[in-house]
N, C-alpha and C positions, 0 to 999 in steps of 0.2 A: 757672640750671640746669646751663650746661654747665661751670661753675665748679663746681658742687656732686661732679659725677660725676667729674672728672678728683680732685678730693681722696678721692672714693671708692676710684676705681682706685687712688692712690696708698696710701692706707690695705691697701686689701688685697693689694698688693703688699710693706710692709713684712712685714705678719703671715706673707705666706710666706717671705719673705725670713727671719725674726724665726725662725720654725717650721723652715726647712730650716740650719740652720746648728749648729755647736756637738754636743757630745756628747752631748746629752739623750736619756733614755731615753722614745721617743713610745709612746705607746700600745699601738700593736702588739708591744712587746716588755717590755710592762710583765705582771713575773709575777703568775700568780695562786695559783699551788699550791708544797707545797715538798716534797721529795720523801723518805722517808724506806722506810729496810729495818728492819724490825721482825721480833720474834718471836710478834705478835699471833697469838689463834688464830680465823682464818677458815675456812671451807669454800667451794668448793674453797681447799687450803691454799696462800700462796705469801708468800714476802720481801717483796715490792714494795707499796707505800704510796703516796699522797699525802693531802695535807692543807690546809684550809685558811691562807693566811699566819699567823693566831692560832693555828695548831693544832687548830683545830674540823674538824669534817666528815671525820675520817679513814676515806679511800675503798679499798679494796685495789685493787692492778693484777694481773687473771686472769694466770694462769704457766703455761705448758706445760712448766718443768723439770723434769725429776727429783728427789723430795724429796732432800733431804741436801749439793744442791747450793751452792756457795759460789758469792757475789754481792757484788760489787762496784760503788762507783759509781754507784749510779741517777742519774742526772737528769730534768731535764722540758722540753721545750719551755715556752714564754714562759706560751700559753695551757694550758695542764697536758694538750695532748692526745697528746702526742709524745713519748718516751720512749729512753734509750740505758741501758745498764749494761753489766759485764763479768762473766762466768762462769766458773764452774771447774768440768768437770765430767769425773772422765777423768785426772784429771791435765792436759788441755789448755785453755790459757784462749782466752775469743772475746769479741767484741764482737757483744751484740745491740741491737738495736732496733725499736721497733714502737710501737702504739698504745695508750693507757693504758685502754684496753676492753678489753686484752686482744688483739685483733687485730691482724694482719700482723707478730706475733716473730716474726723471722728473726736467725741469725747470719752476720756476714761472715767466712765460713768461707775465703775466698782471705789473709788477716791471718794473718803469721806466732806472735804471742807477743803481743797487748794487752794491757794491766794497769790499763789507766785511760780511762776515757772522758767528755765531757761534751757533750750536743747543744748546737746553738745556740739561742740565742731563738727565732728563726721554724722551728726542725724541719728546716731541711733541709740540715742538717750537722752533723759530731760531729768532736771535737778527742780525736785521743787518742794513747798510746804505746807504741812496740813494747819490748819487756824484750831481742828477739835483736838488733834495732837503738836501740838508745837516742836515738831520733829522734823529734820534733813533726811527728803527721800531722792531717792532714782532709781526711776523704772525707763524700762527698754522703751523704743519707741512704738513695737508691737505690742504693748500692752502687759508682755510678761516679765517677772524677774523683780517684783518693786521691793526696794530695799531700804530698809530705814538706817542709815548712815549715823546716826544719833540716840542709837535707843536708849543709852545712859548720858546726857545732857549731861558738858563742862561743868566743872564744880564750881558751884555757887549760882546756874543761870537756871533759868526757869522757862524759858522759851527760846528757840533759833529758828530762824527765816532767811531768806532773800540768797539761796546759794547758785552760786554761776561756777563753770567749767574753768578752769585752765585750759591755755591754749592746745596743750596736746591731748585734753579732755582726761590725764591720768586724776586730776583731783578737782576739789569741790571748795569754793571755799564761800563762807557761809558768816554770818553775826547772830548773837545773841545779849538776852539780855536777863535782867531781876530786877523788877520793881518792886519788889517784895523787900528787898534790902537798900528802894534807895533807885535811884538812877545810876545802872551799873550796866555796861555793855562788852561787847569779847567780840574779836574777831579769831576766825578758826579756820583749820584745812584740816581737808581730810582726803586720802583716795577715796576713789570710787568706786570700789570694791568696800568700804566701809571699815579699812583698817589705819591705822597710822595718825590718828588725830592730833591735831599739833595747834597750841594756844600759840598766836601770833601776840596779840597785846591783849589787856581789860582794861576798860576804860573806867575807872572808879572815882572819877571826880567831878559827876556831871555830866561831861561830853557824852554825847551819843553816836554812834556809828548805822551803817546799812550800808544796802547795795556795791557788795566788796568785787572786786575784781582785781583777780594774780597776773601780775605783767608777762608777757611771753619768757622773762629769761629766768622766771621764779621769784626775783629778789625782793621785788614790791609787792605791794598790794596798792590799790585805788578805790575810795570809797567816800561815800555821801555823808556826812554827821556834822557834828561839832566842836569846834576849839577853843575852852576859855567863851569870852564875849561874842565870838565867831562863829554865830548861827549858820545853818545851810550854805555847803561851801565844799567843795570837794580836796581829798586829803593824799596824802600817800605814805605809806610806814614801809620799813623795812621789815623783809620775814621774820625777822630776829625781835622785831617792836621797836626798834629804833629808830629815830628820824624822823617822828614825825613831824610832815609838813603842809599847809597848807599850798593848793596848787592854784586852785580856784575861788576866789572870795565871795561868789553870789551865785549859788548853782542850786536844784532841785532835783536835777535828774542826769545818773552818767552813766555811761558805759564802756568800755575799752574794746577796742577792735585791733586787733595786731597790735602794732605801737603809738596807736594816735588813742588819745581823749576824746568823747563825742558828749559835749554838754550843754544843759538847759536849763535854764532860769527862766521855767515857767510859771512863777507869780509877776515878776517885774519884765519878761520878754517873752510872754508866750508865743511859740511857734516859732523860734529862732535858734536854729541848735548851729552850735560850732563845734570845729575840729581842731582840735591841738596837738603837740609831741605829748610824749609821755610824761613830762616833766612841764605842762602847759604853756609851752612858751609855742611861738608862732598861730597864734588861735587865726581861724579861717572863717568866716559865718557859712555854712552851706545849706541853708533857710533863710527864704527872705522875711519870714513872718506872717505872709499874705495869708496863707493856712496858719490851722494851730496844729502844727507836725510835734508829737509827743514822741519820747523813749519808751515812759514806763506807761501812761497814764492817759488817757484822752481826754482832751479837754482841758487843759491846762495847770493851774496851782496844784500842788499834790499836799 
Protein backbone atom coordinates (compact mmCIF):
# COMPACT_ATOMS: atom_id res chain seq x y z
CA UNK A 1 0.00 0.00 0.00
CA UNK A 2 2.62 2.33 0.95
CA UNK A 3 4.36 1.52 -2.40
CA UNK A 4 1.05 2.08 -4.16
CA UNK A 5 0.65 5.74 -2.86
CA UNK A 6 4.09 7.00 -3.16
CA UNK A 7 3.76 5.93 -7.20
CA UNK A 8 0.50 7.78 -6.74
CA UNK A 9 2.14 10.97 -5.50
CA UNK A 10 4.62 10.57 -7.94
CA UNK A 11 2.12 10.40 -10.86
CA UNK A 12 0.50 13.29 -9.89
CA UNK A 13 3.21 15.29 -9.40
CA UNK A 14 4.42 14.69 -12.96
CA UNK A 15 0.78 15.76 -14.46
CA UNK A 16 1.51 19.06 -12.52
CA UNK A 17 4.90 19.23 -13.37
CA UNK A 18 3.63 18.08 -17.30
CA UNK A 19 0.52 20.93 -16.93
CA UNK A 20 2.74 23.77 -15.51
CA UNK A 21 5.32 24.04 -17.93
CA UNK A 22 5.79 25.07 -21.68
CA UNK A 23 3.66 27.61 -23.63
CA UNK A 24 0.33 25.78 -23.91
CA UNK A 25 -2.75 27.65 -24.08
CA UNK A 26 -4.67 26.14 -20.57
CA UNK A 27 -8.03 26.58 -20.31
CA UNK A 28 -8.51 29.59 -18.76
CA UNK A 29 -7.31 31.40 -21.72
CA UNK A 30 -8.80 29.26 -24.34
CA UNK A 31 -11.09 31.60 -26.51
CA UNK A 32 -14.47 31.22 -27.03
CA UNK A 33 -15.89 34.15 -29.09
CA UNK A 34 -14.30 36.23 -31.96
CA UNK A 35 -15.06 39.59 -32.03
CA UNK A 36 -16.33 41.37 -34.95
CA UNK A 37 -17.58 45.39 -35.99
CA UNK A 38 -20.23 44.88 -38.37
CA UNK A 39 -22.86 47.07 -40.03
CA UNK A 40 -25.61 44.64 -39.04
CA UNK A 41 -28.85 46.24 -38.15
CA UNK A 42 -29.79 45.89 -34.52
CA UNK A 43 -31.85 48.03 -32.10
CA UNK A 44 -30.54 49.63 -29.91
CA UNK A 45 -27.98 50.37 -32.77
CA UNK A 46 -24.17 49.67 -32.19
CA UNK A 47 -20.53 48.40 -34.27
CA UNK A 48 -19.74 45.90 -31.66
CA UNK A 49 -20.40 42.01 -32.34
CA UNK A 50 -19.29 38.80 -31.06
CA UNK A 51 -19.77 35.41 -32.28
CA UNK A 52 -19.44 32.03 -32.00
CA UNK A 53 -15.72 30.50 -33.00
CA UNK A 54 -17.88 28.91 -36.42
CA UNK A 55 -19.45 32.05 -36.78
CA UNK A 56 -22.92 31.05 -35.19
CA UNK A 57 -24.51 32.86 -32.36
CA UNK A 58 -23.80 36.35 -33.61
CA UNK A 59 -24.59 38.39 -30.20
CA UNK A 60 -24.42 42.42 -30.45
CA UNK A 61 -22.23 44.35 -27.74
CA UNK A 62 -24.80 47.32 -26.13
CA UNK A 63 -22.91 50.81 -27.08
CA UNK A 64 -23.30 54.06 -25.59
CA UNK A 65 -21.51 55.93 -28.51
CA UNK A 66 -22.78 58.37 -30.50
CA UNK A 67 -24.13 57.05 -33.92
CA UNK A 68 -21.62 57.90 -36.69
CA UNK A 69 -18.92 57.13 -34.59
CA UNK A 70 -15.65 55.33 -35.92
CA UNK A 71 -14.48 52.19 -34.11
CA UNK A 72 -11.52 50.42 -34.17
CA UNK A 73 -10.00 47.35 -32.86
CA UNK A 74 -12.53 45.44 -30.93
CA UNK A 75 -11.18 42.66 -29.01
CA UNK A 76 -12.39 40.07 -26.39
CA UNK A 77 -11.28 38.71 -23.34
CA UNK A 78 -10.30 34.78 -23.54
CA UNK A 79 -13.97 34.14 -22.13
CA UNK A 80 -15.91 36.58 -24.48
CA UNK A 81 -16.76 38.77 -21.29
CA UNK A 82 -14.26 41.48 -21.45
CA UNK A 83 -13.90 43.76 -24.02
CA UNK A 84 -11.33 46.76 -25.40
CA UNK A 85 -11.61 48.89 -28.73
CA UNK A 86 -10.53 52.33 -29.97
CA UNK A 87 -12.88 55.35 -30.89
CA UNK A 88 -13.00 58.43 -32.83
CA UNK A 89 -15.28 60.67 -32.08
CA UNK A 90 -14.57 64.55 -32.16
CA UNK A 91 -11.77 64.15 -34.13
CA UNK A 92 -10.17 62.74 -30.78
CA UNK A 93 -9.20 59.06 -30.56
CA UNK A 94 -9.55 56.91 -26.92
CA UNK A 95 -9.27 53.61 -25.82
CA UNK A 96 -12.40 52.09 -24.26
CA UNK A 97 -13.22 49.12 -22.43
CA UNK A 98 -15.83 47.45 -20.62
CA UNK A 99 -18.13 44.50 -20.57
CA UNK A 100 -19.70 42.66 -23.51
CA UNK A 101 -23.24 43.28 -21.67
CA UNK A 102 -22.71 46.35 -22.38
CA UNK A 103 -21.79 47.46 -18.84
CA UNK A 104 -18.95 49.46 -17.23
CA UNK A 105 -17.70 51.33 -20.95
CA UNK A 106 -15.50 53.74 -20.02
CA UNK A 107 -12.74 55.63 -21.73
CA UNK A 108 -9.09 56.15 -20.63
CA UNK A 109 -9.46 59.68 -21.10
CA UNK A 110 -5.75 60.48 -19.28
CA UNK A 111 -4.11 58.44 -23.13
CA UNK A 112 -2.72 60.91 -25.21
CA UNK A 113 -3.49 59.68 -29.00
CA UNK A 114 -4.34 55.43 -29.10
CA UNK A 115 -5.00 54.01 -32.37
CA UNK A 116 -4.80 50.32 -31.61
CA UNK A 117 -5.77 48.19 -28.71
CA UNK A 118 -5.99 44.59 -27.83
CA UNK A 119 -7.20 43.12 -24.14
CA UNK A 120 -5.48 40.31 -22.73
CA UNK A 121 -6.81 36.63 -22.44
CA UNK A 122 -7.75 36.99 -18.73
CA UNK A 123 -9.27 40.88 -19.00
CA UNK A 124 -7.29 42.44 -17.16
CA UNK A 125 -4.97 44.36 -19.47
CA UNK A 126 -4.86 45.76 -22.80
CA UNK A 127 -1.79 46.24 -25.18
CA UNK A 128 -1.94 49.33 -27.10
CA UNK A 129 -0.29 52.44 -29.04
CA UNK A 130 0.03 55.92 -28.82
CA UNK A 131 0.21 57.72 -32.60
CA UNK A 132 1.91 61.26 -30.44
CA UNK A 133 4.47 58.61 -28.85
CA UNK A 134 4.92 55.85 -31.23
CA UNK A 135 5.50 53.49 -28.09
CA UNK A 136 4.18 49.77 -26.76
CA UNK A 137 1.99 50.36 -23.86
CA UNK A 138 -0.13 48.16 -21.26
CA UNK A 139 -2.13 49.38 -18.77
CA UNK A 140 -4.41 47.48 -16.36
CA UNK A 141 -7.81 47.20 -17.36
CA UNK A 142 -8.72 49.53 -14.21
CA UNK A 143 -7.10 52.29 -15.44
CA UNK A 144 -3.92 51.81 -13.26
CA UNK A 145 -0.27 50.74 -13.76
CA UNK A 146 0.33 52.01 -17.68
CA UNK A 147 3.45 50.95 -18.75
CA UNK A 148 5.39 51.81 -21.63
CA UNK A 149 7.01 48.38 -22.90
CA UNK A 150 9.31 50.49 -25.42
CA UNK A 151 10.71 53.42 -24.15
CA UNK A 152 14.12 52.82 -25.96
CA UNK A 153 12.60 51.76 -29.53
CA UNK A 154 14.62 48.57 -31.46
CA UNK A 155 17.75 49.94 -33.15
CA UNK A 156 17.30 51.42 -36.10
CA UNK A 157 12.99 51.85 -35.89
CA UNK A 158 11.39 55.04 -35.29
CA UNK A 159 7.95 53.97 -34.64
CA UNK A 160 5.94 50.44 -33.07
CA UNK A 161 2.24 49.73 -33.15
CA UNK A 162 -0.17 47.06 -33.44
CA UNK A 163 0.87 44.74 -30.18
CA UNK A 164 -1.48 41.70 -29.13
CA UNK A 165 -1.03 39.21 -26.08
CA UNK A 166 0.31 35.91 -26.26
CA UNK A 167 -1.93 33.28 -25.56
CA UNK A 168 -0.91 33.02 -21.87
CA UNK A 169 -0.96 36.76 -21.89
CA UNK A 170 3.08 36.57 -20.43
CA UNK A 171 4.16 38.76 -23.72
CA UNK A 172 3.39 41.27 -26.24
CA UNK A 173 4.37 41.09 -29.50
CA UNK A 174 4.31 44.14 -31.50
CA UNK A 175 5.94 45.58 -35.30
CA UNK A 176 7.86 48.37 -36.16
CA UNK A 177 9.09 50.30 -38.48
CA UNK A 178 11.80 53.52 -40.24
CA UNK A 179 10.81 55.40 -43.00
CA UNK A 180 13.45 57.53 -42.35
CA UNK A 181 15.98 54.86 -43.70
CA UNK A 182 13.79 53.39 -46.38
CA UNK A 183 10.97 51.06 -46.06
CA UNK A 184 12.39 48.98 -43.08
CA UNK A 185 10.02 46.96 -40.63
CA UNK A 186 10.81 44.48 -37.33
CA UNK A 187 8.76 42.25 -35.62
CA UNK A 188 9.38 42.12 -31.79
CA UNK A 189 8.41 40.40 -28.27
CA UNK A 190 8.46 41.38 -25.33
CA UNK A 191 7.01 40.46 -21.66
CA UNK A 192 4.65 42.31 -20.23
CA UNK A 193 6.17 43.41 -17.56
CA UNK A 194 8.29 45.34 -20.08
CA UNK A 195 11.58 43.15 -19.80
CA UNK A 196 13.14 40.77 -22.27
CA UNK A 197 12.77 42.37 -25.67
CA UNK A 198 13.58 39.97 -28.37
CA UNK A 199 14.08 40.93 -32.29
CA UNK A 200 12.07 38.13 -34.09
CA UNK A 201 13.20 39.29 -37.85
CA UNK A 202 13.68 43.11 -39.75
CA UNK A 203 12.39 43.36 -42.66
CA UNK A 204 14.88 45.54 -44.79
CA UNK A 205 14.03 44.86 -48.24
CA UNK A 206 10.81 46.43 -48.82
CA UNK A 207 8.47 44.05 -47.29
CA UNK A 208 6.24 45.46 -44.68
CA UNK A 209 4.76 43.66 -41.69
CA UNK A 210 1.69 44.51 -39.01
CA UNK A 211 -0.77 43.04 -37.04
CA UNK A 212 1.56 40.03 -35.47
CA UNK A 213 0.23 37.48 -33.67
CA UNK A 214 2.40 34.53 -31.38
CA UNK A 215 0.92 31.11 -31.95
CA UNK A 216 -0.27 29.30 -28.60
CA UNK A 217 2.99 26.99 -28.50
CA UNK A 218 5.40 30.19 -29.02
CA UNK A 219 7.18 29.03 -32.06
CA UNK A 220 5.48 31.25 -34.70
CA UNK A 221 4.28 34.37 -35.14
CA UNK A 222 1.34 35.32 -37.74
CA UNK A 223 1.10 38.61 -39.39
CA UNK A 224 -0.41 40.83 -42.04
CA UNK A 225 2.39 42.53 -44.72
CA UNK A 226 4.38 41.66 -47.61
CA UNK A 227 6.52 39.40 -49.63
CA UNK A 228 8.61 40.30 -52.62
CA UNK A 229 5.62 41.14 -55.51
CA UNK A 230 3.14 39.71 -52.78
CA UNK A 231 1.23 42.51 -51.47
CA UNK A 232 -1.54 42.10 -48.59
CA UNK A 233 -1.35 38.59 -47.64
CA UNK A 234 -1.00 36.95 -44.33
CA UNK A 235 2.52 35.35 -43.29
CA UNK A 236 4.03 33.19 -40.59
CA UNK A 237 7.97 33.28 -39.44
CA UNK A 238 9.45 31.20 -37.02
CA UNK A 239 10.59 32.90 -33.37
CA UNK A 240 13.96 32.38 -34.56
CA UNK A 241 13.12 34.63 -38.15
CA UNK A 242 13.20 31.65 -40.11
CA UNK A 243 10.68 30.39 -42.46
CA UNK A 244 9.12 32.56 -43.64
CA UNK A 245 5.99 31.88 -45.43
CA UNK A 246 3.30 32.82 -46.97
CA UNK A 247 -0.06 31.36 -45.66
CA UNK A 248 -2.53 33.40 -47.07
CA UNK A 249 -2.33 35.02 -50.60
CA UNK A 250 -5.11 37.94 -50.47
CA UNK A 251 -5.80 38.93 -46.93
CA UNK A 252 -6.37 42.52 -45.21
CA UNK A 253 -7.13 41.66 -41.84
CA UNK A 254 -6.15 38.53 -39.22
CA UNK A 255 -6.21 37.56 -36.19
CA UNK A 256 -5.44 34.12 -34.33
CA UNK A 257 -7.61 32.67 -31.75
CA UNK A 258 -6.17 29.58 -30.13
CA UNK A 259 -4.97 27.56 -33.16
CA UNK A 260 -7.15 28.64 -36.05
CA UNK A 261 -6.52 31.85 -38.53
CA UNK A 262 -9.51 34.19 -38.69
CA UNK A 263 -9.17 36.06 -42.10
CA UNK A 264 -10.46 38.87 -44.42
CA UNK A 265 -10.02 40.28 -47.64
CA UNK A 266 -11.96 43.16 -47.07
CA UNK A 267 -11.20 45.09 -50.42
CA UNK A 268 -12.05 42.18 -52.96
CA UNK A 269 -14.68 40.23 -50.04
CA UNK A 270 -15.78 42.50 -47.74
CA UNK A 271 -17.71 40.92 -44.93
CA UNK A 272 -16.57 37.38 -45.45
CA UNK A 273 -14.24 36.25 -42.89
CA UNK A 274 -12.81 32.63 -42.83
CA UNK A 275 -11.34 30.11 -40.45
CA UNK A 276 -8.31 28.25 -40.98
CA UNK A 277 -5.48 25.80 -39.12
CA UNK A 278 -2.73 27.44 -38.13
CA UNK A 279 -0.88 26.68 -41.11
CA UNK A 280 -4.02 27.88 -43.33
CA UNK A 281 -5.10 24.91 -44.76
CA UNK A 282 -8.78 23.82 -44.30
CA UNK A 283 -10.23 27.46 -44.59
CA UNK A 284 -14.19 27.49 -43.51
CA UNK A 285 -16.01 30.88 -44.61
CA UNK A 286 -17.97 31.62 -41.16
CA UNK A 287 -19.47 34.95 -42.86
CA UNK A 288 -21.79 34.98 -45.50
CA UNK A 289 -20.95 38.41 -46.64
CA UNK A 290 -24.59 39.75 -46.34
CA UNK A 291 -23.24 42.19 -43.56
CA UNK A 292 -19.79 43.91 -43.92
CA UNK A 293 -18.46 41.87 -40.43
CA UNK A 294 -14.85 43.46 -40.02
CA UNK A 295 -11.75 42.21 -37.51
CA UNK A 296 -9.87 45.47 -37.33
CA UNK A 297 -11.97 48.06 -39.16
CA UNK A 298 -15.60 48.89 -40.00
CA UNK A 299 -16.53 49.20 -43.07
CA UNK A 300 -14.53 47.35 -45.09
CA UNK A 301 -10.94 47.98 -47.46
CA UNK A 302 -8.50 49.08 -44.64
Amino acid sequence: MKQQTVLLSLLAMAIAVTVGCGNSTSSANTFTKIALLSNRTVTPPTPFFTANLDGSNVTPIPSTLPIGTQVWSLSTSADGKAVAFIARNAGAFQLWTGKADGSAQHAFTTLNDPRWARISPNGKQIAYNENSVPHIFVINADGSGNLDLTPTLPTGMTSCYDPSFSADGSQVVFTCDSFSTGVVTGIYTVKADGTGLKTVEVRANGDYSDFAFLAPDGKKIVFYGSLGANSNVVLSVNIDGTGETILVPSANEVVLLNSSLYYEDSCNAPGKIFKADLDAKNPVQVTDGTDLDDLYFAGGCN
